[in-house]
C-alpha positions in Angstrom: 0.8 -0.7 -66.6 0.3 -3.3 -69.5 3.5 -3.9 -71.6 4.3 -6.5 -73.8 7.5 -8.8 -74.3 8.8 -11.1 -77.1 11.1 -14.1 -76.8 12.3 -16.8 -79.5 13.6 -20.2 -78.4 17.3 -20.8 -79.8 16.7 -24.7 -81.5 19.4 -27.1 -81.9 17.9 -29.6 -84.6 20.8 -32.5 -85.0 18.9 -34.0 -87.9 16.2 -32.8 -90.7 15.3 -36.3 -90.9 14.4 -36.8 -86.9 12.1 -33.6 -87.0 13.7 -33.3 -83.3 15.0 -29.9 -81.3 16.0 -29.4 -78.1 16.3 -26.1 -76.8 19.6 -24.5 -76.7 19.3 -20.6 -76.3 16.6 -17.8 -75.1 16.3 -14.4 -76.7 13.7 -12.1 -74.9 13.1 -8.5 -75.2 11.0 -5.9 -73.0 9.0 -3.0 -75.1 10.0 -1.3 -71.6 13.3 -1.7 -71.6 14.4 -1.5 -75.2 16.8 -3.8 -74.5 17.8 -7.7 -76.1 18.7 -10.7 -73.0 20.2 -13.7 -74.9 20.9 -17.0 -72.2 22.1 -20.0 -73.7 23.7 -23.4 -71.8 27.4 -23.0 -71.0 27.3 -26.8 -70.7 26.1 -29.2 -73.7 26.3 -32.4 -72.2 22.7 -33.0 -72.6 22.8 -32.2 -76.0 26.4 -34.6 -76.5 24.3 -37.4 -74.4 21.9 -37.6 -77.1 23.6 -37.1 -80.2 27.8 -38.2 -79.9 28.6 -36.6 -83.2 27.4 -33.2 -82.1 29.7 -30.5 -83.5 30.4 -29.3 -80.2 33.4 -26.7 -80.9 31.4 -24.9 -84.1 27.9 -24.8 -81.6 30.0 -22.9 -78.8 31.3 -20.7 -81.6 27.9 -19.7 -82.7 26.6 -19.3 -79.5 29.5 -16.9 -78.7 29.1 -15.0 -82.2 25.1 -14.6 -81.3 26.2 -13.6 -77.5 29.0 -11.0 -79.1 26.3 -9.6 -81.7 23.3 -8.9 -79.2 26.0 -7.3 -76.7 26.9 -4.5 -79.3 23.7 -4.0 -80.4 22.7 -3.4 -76.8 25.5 -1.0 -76.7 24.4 0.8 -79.9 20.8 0.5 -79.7 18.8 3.5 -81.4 15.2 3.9 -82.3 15.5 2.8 -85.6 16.5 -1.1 -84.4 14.2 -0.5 -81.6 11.3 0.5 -84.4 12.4 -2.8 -86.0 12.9 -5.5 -83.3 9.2 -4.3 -82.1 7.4 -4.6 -85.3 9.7 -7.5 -87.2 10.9 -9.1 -84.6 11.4 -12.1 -86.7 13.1 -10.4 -89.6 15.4 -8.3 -87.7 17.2 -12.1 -86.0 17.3 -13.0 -89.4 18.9 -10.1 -90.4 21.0 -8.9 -87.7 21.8 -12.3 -85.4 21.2 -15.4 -87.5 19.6 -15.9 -90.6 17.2 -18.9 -91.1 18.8 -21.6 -93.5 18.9 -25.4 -93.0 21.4 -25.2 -90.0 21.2 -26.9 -87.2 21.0 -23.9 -84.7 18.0 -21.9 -85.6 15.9 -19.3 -83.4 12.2 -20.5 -83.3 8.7 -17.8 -84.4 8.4 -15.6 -81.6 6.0 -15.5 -78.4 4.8 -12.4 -77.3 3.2 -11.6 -74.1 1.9 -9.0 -71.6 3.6 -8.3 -69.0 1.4 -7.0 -66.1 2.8 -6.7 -62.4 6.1 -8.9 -62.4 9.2 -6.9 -62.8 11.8 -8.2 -65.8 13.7 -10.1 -63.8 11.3 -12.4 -62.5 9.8 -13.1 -65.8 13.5 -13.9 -67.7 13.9 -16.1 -64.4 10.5 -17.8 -65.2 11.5 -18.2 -68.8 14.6 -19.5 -68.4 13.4 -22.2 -65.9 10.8 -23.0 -68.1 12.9 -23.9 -71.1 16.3 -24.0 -70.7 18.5 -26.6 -69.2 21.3 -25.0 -67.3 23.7 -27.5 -66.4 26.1 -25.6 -63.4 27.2 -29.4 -61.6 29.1 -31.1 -64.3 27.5 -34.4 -64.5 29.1 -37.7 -65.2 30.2 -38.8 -69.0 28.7 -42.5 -68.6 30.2 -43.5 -71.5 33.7 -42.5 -70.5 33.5 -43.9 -67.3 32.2 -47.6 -69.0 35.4 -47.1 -71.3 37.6 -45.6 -68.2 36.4 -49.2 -66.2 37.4 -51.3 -68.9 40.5 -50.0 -70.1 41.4 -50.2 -66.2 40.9 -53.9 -66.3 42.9 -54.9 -68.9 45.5 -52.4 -69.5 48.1 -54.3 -67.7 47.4 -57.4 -69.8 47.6 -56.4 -73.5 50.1 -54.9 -76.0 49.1 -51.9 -76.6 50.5 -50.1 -80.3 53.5 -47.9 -79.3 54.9 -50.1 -76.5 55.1 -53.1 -78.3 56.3 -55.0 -81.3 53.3 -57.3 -81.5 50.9 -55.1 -80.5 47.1 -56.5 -80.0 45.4 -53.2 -78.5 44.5 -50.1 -79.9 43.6 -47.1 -78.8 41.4 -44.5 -80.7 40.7 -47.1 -83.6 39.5 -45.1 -86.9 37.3 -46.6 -89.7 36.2 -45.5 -93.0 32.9 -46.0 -94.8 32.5 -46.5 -98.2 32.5 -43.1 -99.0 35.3 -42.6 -96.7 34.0 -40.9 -93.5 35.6 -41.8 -90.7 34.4 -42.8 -86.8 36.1 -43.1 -84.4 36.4 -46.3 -81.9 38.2 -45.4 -78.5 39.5 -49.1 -77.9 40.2 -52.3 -80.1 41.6 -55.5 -79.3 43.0 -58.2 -81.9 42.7 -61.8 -81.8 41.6 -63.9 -84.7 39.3 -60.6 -85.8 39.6 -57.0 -85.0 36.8 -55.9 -82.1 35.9 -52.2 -81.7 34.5 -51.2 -78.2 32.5 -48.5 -78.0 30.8 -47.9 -74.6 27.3 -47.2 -75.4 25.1 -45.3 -72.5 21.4 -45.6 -72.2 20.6 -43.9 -69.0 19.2 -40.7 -70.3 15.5 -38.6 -69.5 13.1 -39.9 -72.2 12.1 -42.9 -74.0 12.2 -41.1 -77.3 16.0 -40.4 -76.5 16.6 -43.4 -76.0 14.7 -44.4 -79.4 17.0 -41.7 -81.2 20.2 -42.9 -80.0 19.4 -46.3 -80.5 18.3 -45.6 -84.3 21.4 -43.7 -84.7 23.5 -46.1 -84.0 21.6 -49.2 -86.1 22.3 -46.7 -89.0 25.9 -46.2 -88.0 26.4 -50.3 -88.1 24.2 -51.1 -91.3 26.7 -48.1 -92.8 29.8 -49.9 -91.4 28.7 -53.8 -92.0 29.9 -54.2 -95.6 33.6 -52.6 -93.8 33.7 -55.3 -90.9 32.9 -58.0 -93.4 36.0 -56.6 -95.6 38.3 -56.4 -93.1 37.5 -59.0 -90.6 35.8 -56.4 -87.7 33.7 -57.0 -85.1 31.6 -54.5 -83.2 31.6 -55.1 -79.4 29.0 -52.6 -77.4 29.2 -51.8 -73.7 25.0 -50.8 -73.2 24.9 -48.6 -70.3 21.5 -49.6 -69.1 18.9 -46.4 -67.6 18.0 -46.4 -63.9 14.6 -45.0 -64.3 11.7 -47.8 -64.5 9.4 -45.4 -67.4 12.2 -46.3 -69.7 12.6 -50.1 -69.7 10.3 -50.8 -72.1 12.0 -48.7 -75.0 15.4 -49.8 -73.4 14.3 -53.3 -74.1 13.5 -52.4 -77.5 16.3 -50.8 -78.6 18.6 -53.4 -77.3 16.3 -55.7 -79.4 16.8 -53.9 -82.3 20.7 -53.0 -82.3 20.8 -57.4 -81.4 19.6 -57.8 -84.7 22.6 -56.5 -86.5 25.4 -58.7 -87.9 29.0 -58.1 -86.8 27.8 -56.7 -83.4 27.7 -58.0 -80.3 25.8 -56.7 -77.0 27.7 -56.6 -73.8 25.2 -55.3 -70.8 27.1 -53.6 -68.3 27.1 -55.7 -65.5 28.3 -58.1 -67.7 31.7 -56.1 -68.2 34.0 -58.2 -66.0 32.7 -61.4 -67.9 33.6 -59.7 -71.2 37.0 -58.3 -70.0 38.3 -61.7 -68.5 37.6 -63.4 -71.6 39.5 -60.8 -73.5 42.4 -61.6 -70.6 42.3 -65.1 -71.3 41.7 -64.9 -75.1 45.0 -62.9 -75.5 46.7 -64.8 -73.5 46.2 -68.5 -75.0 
């Protein structure tokens, strides 16, 4: 027997600007079933990998609000909503689960589809292998590890603020623009100027993720430059370099382009050691 199914993609679009989504939730519903499926990834560190700012805590909210709203309309489904979600699919998530505005979570135009011998399951299996990342091994924070291995190597040699009275280490460093939002650097060390690390990892899927982070960050130290220059800052960068060969080239650009900035400087990540035994001796002498 022929019937036919509708899903929507549940977008997470970080910037207006970018143009870029990556796909967050799935929300599919069987004409056979009368019945709404919403999946969405318990685990955003793909999402957090490519953009660092990500709102994390107000995402997981929505995605729990949208979870909590299609379970009680499950439970109090009647043939009016079902009249609806058939024939304005579109309308009825904007009306009943999340309305379309400029927000950065927004459900995608629907797909529908015939559904010919494969039973329900199968094809919210399919679908959900086909677009949605779910993350069940928690994978590695590269970042925090690069700032875990350096904070390792020198935390027995510096002054850290709180356990000293001449303190020249900082943890959790925070800096205003000139409008005054603040960023956050997780380590700083003082001698002669003031130099932020912030670990910055590379090794992600695509080249245009790579692209994205890197132009992220340019615009993040073009914003900042007029502060270092102020206030005597320097902005030291611990590049986590990828491990697959298709990404090199853009790698190699990026780095290119973030090496062009003032008040920055590059440190590659097998050139960490280096970096934190001149720190050593620099404090020191």
């Amino acid at each position: 027997m022929e019937n036919k199914y509708t899903y929507s993609l549940l977008k997470y679009k970080h910037s207006p600007l970018l143009g870029e989504s990556l796909n967050l939730g799935l929300l599919v519903y069987f004409n056979n079933e009368n019945r709404l499926h919403f999946f969405y990834a318990k685990n955003l560190s793909r999402v957090k990998c490519i953009y660092p700012d990500v709102p994390e805590k107000i995402i997981r909210n929505y995605l729990r609000e949208i979870e909590n709203k299609i379970k009680l309309f499950n439970k109090n489904i009647d043939s009016l909503y079902i009249s609806e979600i058939e024939e304005r699919f579109e309308l009825f998530v904007n009306d009943y689960i999340l309305p379309r505005d400029e927000s950065s979570l927004q459900f995608d135009h629907k797909i529908v589809a015939i559904q010919y011998s494969q039973s329900n399951d199968k094809i919210l299996s399919h679908l959900k292998k086909s677009f949605i990342h779910f993350d069940t091994i928690h994978k590695v924070d590269k970042e925090y590890e690069i700032g875990k291995r350096f904070y390792r190597s020198v935390k027995r040699y510096v002054s850290e603020v709180g356990k000293s009275n001449s303190p020249n280490f900082y943890k959790d460093y925070k800096v205003k623009n000139t409008t005054g939002v603040e960023f956050n650097f997780k380590y700083a060390w003082q001698n002669g100027s003031l130099n932020l690390v912030k670990p910055l990892n590379f090794d992600l899927s695509e080249p245009r993720h790579i692209a994205s982070k890197a132009h992220q960050n340019y615009g993040l130290f073009v914003d900042l430059k007029n502060v270092a220059e102020e206030r005597n800052l320097r902005y030291d960068l611990i590049i986590g370099e990828p491990t697959k060969k298709g990404l090199v080239k853009e790698f190699n650009h990026s780095i290119k382009l973030l090496g062009n900035l003032e008040k920055v400087n590059l440190i590659e990540e097998n050139e960490l050691d280096i970096y934190t035994q001149k720190l050593i001796k620099s404090i020191s002498d």
